[in-house]
C-alpha positions as CSV (number, residue, x, y, z in Angstrom):
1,X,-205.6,42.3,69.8
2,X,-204.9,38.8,71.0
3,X,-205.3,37.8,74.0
4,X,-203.0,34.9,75.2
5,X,-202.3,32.7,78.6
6,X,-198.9,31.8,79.5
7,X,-198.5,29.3,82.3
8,X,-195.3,28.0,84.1
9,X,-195.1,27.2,87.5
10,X,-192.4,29.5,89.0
11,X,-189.7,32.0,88.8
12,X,-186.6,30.0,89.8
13,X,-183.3,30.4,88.5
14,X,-183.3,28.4,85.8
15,X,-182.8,27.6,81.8
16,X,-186.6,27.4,81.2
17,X,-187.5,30.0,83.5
18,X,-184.7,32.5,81.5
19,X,-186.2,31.5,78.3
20,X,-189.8,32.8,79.3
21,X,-188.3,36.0,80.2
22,X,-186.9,35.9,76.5
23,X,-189.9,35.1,75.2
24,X,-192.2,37.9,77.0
25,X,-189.6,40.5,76.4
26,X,-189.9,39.5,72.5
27,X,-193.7,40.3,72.1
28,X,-195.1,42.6,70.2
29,X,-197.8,44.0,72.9
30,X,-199.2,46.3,70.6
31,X,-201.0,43.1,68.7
32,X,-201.0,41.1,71.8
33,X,-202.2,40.9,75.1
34,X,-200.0,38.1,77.4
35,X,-201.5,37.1,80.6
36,X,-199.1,35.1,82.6
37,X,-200.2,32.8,85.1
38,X,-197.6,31.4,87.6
39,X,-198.5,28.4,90.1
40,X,-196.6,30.0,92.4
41,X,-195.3,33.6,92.6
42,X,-191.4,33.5,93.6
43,X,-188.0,32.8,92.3
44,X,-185.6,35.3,91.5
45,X,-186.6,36.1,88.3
46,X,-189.6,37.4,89.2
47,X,-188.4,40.9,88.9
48,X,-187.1,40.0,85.5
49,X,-190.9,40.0,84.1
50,X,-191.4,42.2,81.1
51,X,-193.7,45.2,83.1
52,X,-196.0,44.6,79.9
53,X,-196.9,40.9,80.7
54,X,-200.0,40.8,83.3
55,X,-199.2,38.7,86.2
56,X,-201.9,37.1,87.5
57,X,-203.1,36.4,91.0
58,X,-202.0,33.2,92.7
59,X,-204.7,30.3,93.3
60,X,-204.4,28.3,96.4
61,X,-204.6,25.4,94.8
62,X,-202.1,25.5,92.0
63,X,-199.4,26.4,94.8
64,X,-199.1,23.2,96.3
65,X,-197.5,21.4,92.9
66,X,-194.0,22.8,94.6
67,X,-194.9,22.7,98.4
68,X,-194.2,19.5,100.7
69,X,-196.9,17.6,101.3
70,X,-196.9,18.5,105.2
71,X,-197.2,22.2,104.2
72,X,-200.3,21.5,101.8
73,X,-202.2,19.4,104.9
74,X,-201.3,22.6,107.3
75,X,-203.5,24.4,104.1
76,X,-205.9,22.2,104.5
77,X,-205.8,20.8,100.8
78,X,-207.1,18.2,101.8
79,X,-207.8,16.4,98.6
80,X,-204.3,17.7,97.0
81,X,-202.5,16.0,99.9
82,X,-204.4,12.6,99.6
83,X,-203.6,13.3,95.7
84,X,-199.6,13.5,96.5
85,X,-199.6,10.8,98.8
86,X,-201.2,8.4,96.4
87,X,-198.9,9.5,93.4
88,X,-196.2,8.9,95.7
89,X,-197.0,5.4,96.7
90,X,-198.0,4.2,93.1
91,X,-195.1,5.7,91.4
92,X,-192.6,3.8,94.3
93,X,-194.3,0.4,93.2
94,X,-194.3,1.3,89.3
95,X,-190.2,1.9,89.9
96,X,-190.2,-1.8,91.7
97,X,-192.5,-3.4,89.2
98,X,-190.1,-2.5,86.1
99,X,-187.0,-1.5,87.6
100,X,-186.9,2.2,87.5
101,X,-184.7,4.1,89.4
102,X,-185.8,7.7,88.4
103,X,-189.8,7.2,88.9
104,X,-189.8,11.5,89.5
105,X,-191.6,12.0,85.8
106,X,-194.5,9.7,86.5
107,X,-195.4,10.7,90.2
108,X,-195.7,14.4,88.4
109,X,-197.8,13.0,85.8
110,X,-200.2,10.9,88.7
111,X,-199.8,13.7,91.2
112,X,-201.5,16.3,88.4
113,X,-204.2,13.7,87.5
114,X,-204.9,12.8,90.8
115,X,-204.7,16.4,91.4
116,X,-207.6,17.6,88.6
117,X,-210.8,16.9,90.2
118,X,-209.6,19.4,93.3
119,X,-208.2,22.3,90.7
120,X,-210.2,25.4,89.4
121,X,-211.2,26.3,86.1
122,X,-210.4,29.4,84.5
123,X,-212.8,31.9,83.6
124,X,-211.7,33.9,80.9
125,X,-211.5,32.6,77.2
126,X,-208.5,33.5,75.8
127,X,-207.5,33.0,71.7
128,X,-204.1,31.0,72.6
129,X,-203.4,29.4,75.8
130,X,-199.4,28.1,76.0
131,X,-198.2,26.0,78.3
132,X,-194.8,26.6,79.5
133,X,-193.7,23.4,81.5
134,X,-194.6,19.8,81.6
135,X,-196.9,18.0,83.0
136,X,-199.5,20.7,80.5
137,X,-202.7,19.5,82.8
138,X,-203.6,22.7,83.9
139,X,-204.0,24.5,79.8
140,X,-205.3,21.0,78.8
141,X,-208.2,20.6,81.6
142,X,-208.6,23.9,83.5
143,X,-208.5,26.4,80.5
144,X,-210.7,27.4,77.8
145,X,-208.8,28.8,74.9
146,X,-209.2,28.8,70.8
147,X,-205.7,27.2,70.7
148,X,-203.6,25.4,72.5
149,X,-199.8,25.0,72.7
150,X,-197.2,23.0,74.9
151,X,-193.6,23.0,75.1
152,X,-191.5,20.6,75.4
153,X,-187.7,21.6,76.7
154,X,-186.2,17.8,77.5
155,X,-185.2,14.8,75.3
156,X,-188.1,12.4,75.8
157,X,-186.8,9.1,75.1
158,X,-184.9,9.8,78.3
159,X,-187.5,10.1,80.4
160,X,-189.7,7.6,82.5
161,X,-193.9,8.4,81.6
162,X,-197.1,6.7,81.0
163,X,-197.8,6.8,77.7
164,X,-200.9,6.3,78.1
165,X,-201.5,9.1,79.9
166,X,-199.8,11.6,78.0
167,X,-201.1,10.7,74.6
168,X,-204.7,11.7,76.2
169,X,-203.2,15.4,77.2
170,X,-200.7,16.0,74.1
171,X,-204.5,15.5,72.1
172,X,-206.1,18.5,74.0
173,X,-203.3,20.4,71.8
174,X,-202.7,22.2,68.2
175,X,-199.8,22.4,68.2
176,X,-196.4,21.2,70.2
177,X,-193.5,23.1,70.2
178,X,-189.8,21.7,70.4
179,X,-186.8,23.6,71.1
180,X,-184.3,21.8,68.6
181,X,-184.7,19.3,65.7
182,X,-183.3,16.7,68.0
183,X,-185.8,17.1,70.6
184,X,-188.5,16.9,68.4
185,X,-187.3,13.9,67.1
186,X,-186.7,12.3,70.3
187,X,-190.6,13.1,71.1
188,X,-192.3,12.1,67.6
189,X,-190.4,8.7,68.2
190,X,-191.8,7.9,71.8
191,X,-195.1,9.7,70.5
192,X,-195.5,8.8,66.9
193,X,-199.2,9.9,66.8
194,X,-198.5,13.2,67.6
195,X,-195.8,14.1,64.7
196,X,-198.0,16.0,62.9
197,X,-198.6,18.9,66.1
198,X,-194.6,18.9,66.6
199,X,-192.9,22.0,65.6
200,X,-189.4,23.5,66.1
201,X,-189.1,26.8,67.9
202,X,-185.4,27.7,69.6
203,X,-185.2,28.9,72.9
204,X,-184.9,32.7,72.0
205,X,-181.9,34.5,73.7
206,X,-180.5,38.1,73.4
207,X,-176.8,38.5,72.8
208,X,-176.9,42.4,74.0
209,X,-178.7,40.9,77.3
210,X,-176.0,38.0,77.8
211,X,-173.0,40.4,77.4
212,X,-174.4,43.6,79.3
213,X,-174.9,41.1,82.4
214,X,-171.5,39.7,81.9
215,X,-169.8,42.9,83.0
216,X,-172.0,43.5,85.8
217,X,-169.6,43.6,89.2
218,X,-170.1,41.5,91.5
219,X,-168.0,39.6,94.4
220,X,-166.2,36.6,92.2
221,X,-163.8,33.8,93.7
222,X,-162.5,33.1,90.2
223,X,-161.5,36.5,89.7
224,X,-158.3,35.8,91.5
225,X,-158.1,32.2,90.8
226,X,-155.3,31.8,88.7
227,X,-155.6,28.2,88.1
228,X,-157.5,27.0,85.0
229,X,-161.2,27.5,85.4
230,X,-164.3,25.2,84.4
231,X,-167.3,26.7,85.0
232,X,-170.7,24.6,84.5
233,X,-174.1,26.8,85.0
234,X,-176.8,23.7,86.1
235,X,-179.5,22.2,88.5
236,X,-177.8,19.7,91.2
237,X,-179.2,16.7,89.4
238,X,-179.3,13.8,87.8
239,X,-180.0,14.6,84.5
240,X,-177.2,17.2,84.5
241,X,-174.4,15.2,85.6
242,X,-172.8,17.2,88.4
243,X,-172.0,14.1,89.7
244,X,-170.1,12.8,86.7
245,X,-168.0,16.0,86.8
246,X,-166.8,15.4,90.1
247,X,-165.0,12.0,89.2
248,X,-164.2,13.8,85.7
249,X,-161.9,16.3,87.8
250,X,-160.9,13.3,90.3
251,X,-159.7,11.5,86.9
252,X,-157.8,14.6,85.8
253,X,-155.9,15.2,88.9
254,X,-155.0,11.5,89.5
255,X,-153.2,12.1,86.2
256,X,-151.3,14.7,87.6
257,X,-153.5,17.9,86.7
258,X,-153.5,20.2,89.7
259,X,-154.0,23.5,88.4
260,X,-157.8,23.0,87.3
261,X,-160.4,24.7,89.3
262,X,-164.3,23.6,88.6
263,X,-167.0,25.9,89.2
264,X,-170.6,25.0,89.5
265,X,-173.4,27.8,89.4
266,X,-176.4,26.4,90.7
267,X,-178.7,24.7,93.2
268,X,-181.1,21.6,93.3
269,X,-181.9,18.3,95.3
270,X,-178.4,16.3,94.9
271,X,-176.7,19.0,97.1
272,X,-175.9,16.7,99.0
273,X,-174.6,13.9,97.2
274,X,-172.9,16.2,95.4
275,X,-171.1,17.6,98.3
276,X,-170.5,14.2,100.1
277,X,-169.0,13.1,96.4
278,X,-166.9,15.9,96.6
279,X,-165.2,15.0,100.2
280,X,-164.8,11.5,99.6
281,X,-162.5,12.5,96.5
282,X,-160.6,15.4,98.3
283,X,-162.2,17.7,96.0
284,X,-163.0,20.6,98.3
285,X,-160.1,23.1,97.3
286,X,-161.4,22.5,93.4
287,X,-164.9,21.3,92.8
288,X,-166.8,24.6,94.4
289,X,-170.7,24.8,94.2
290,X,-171.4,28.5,94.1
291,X,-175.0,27.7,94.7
292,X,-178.3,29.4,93.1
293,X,-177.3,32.9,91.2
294,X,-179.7,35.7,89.4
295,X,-177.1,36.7,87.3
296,X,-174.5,33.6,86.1
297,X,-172.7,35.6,83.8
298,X,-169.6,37.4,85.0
299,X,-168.9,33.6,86.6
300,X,-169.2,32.6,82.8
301,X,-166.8,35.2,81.6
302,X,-163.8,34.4,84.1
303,X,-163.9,31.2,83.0
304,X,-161.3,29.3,80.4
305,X,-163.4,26.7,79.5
306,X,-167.4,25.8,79.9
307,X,-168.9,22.2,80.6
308,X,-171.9,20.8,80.3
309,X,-172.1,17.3,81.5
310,X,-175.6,16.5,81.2
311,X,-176.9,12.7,80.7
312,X,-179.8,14.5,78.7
313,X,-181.5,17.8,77.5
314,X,-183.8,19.4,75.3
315,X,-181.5,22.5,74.4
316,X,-179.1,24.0,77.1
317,X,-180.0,27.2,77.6
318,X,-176.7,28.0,79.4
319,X,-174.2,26.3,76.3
320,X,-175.9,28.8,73.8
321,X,-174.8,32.1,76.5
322,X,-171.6,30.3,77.2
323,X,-171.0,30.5,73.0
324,X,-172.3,34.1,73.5
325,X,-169.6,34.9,75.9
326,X,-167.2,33.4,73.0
327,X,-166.0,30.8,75.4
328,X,-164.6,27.6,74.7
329,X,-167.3,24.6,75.4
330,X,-167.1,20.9,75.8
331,X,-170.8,19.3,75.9
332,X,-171.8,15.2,76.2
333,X,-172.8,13.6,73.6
334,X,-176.6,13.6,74.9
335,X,-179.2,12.7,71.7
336,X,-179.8,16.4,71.4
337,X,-176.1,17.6,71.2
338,X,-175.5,17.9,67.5
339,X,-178.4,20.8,67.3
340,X,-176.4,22.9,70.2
341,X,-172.8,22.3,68.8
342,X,-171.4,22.2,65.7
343,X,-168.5,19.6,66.8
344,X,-164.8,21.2,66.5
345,X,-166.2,24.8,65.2
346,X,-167.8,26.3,68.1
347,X,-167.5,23.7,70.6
348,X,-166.4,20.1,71.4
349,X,-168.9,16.9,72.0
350,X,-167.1,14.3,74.3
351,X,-168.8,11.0,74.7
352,X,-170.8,10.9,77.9
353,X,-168.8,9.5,80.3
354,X,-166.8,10.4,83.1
355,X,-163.5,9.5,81.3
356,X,-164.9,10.8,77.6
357,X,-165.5,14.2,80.0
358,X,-162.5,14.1,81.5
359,X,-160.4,12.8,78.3
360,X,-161.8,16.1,76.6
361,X,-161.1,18.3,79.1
362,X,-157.4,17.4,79.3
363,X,-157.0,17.9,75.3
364,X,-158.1,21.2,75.6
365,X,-156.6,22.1,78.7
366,X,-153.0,21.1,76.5
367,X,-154.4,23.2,73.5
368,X,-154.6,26.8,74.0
369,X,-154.4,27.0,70.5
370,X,-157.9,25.3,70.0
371,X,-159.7,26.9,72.5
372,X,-158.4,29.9,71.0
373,X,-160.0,28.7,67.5
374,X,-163.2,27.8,69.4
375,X,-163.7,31.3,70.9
376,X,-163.0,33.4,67.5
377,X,-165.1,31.0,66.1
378,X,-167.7,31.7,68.2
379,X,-167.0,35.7,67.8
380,X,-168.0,34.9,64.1
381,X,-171.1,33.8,64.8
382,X,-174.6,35.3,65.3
383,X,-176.5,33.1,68.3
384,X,-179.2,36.3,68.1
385,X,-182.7,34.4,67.1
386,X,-185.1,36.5,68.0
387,X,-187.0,36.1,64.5
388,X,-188.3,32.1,66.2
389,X,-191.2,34.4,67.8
390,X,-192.6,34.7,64.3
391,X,-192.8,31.1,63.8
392,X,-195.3,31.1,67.2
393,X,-197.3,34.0,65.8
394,X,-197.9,32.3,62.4
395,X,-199.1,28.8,65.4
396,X,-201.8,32.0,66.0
397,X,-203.1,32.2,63.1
């Protein structure tokens, strides 16, 4: 019997977050025994945990990496406050210094370092300690464990780190695990040193799941929308490019298509921009946020057509359930796109623009008879993987 660590930091809807729940329902329990420990305890997928996976108690401390700073100094963290504020305030002058407008990587990175001297250890030993989410600090500095493993679920030649840094916590790992060929790629060539840890295991995701969720009933506005339907299932963010949609469908209907209808399932910090984007264009009876759902599913099945906009990704989660659901997808061409869609045979790649998505939209819109190709080809398919936990068990041993 193995005993093995698990760390994320939360339960949120979310790609990452539904691809833990894969993994832990994949285990075999009889040869191992997964200890999961969440920084903090909420989202609504906390009641989607496998009952075999041992949750562990909270720690003060590790609650305050999602908490605003005003809430931490109520705590009395005091150290983890003056921690926050300090990554805050270096990681503004770093985005003057060289010009970067997305600085939100490397205040994560300084607020965990900063962070470390105020954090607990662990106790317990365990054989294999995994670390779900970046920044890994917590398996690297706070855990003792035979092996270590992190996972990476982004394209990092995208992202904005110290280098520096990172190299220094990646080397407190075995191994590093990928969740495409294209994302591991896109790490060994920021991180050279480190292409010998980098391996490739997909997100695992159950077909039988996906479908069975689908059919659930629930209250739907598309249900009796009889226009065509987009549906995108996403964070409100930059790096998925709800904000490029919005022009996208502001392009389409200056050209004289009224009858589309875009859905967005999800929630996340450009809300607001998002929304204010949406008034400015007169959007408001055809861009509709749906906000944060447990169960995106039967939103995914009523729809004619599924986007993905994003600037970058590791793997969508979300594209590989849309192909489940034999639906029709357009994705931009992000670095990592090629290992998601096989271009023209179960889904389109659009250059990644707000006129490549819009551009690509409108084809299919005027080709039933693709989308119809797209969706048996997906029917043909098998998008069940859950063999990849085999390749973490033989990381094990």
């Amino acid at each position: 019997m193995k005993n093995i660590l698990i760390s994320s930091f939360d339960m949120e809807v979310g790609g990452v977050e539904r691809s833990l729940i894969s993994l832990l329902e994949t285990f075999d329990y009889k040869n191992h025994r997964v200890d999961l420990m969440l920084y903090r305890q909420q989202g609504e997928f906390l009641n989607l945990l496998p009952t075999s996976t041992c949750l562990l108690d909270e720690v003060p401390e590790y609650t305050t990496f999602r908490k605003a700073t005003s809430e931490i100094l109520k705590e009395r963290q005091l150290g983890i406050t003056f921690s926050r504020v300090c990554s805050k305030l270096c990681a503004a002058i770093l985005g003057k210094f060289k010009g970067v407008t997305e600085v939100g990587y490397y205040q994560m990175q300084l607020m965990w370092k900063y962070a470390l001297p105020f954090l607990p250890k662990i106790e317990k030993e365990y054989d294999v300690a995994i670390s779900f989410l970046w920044p890994h600090y917590f398996i690297a500095d706070k855990v003792k464990a035979k092996k270590k493993i992190a996972w990476i679920h982004t394209d990092y030649s995208t992202i904005e780190t110290n280098i520096k840094m990172d190299l220094k916590m990646w080397d407190k790992f075995d191994h590093i695990v990928a969740v495409s060929e294209d994302c591991k790629l896109s790490f060994i060539k920021k991180y050279k040193e480190l292409e010998e840890k980098v391996v490739v295991i997909e997100n695992i995701s159950s077909p039988e799941f996906v479908r069975n969720m689908a059919d659930e009933e629930i209250i739907n506005p598309m249900t009796n929308d009889s226009r065509f339907k987009i549906v995108t299932v996403a964070r409100l963010s930059h790096a998925k490019g709800i904000d490029n949609a919005v022009l996208a469908l502001k392009r389409l209907k200056d050209k004289g298509f009224y009858d589309i209808a875009w859905y967005i399932v999800g929630y996340g910090g450009d809300e607001y921009l998002i929304r204010s984007l949406i008034k400015e264009n007169n959007l408001e009876d055809c861009f509709i946020l749906l906000g944060k759902k447990t169960n995106p599913y039967p939103y995914m099945k009523e729809a004619d057509l599924y986007v993905q906009p994003s600037r970058y990704e590791g793997k969508a989660v979300t594209v590989g359930e849309a192909q489940i659901l034999s639906k029709p997808v357009i994705i931009t061409n992000y670095n990592t796109a090629k290992s998601q869609v096989h271009n023209e045979f179960d889904g389109h790649i659009c250059e990644l623009s707000i006129e490549g998505i819009a551009d690509e939209i409108e084809q299919l819109y005027k080709h039933p008879e693709v989308r119809k190709r797209l969706t048996e080809n997906c029917r043909k398919k098998d998008y069940s993987n859950s063999s990849e936990i085999k390749k973490l068990y033989r990381l094990f041993n």
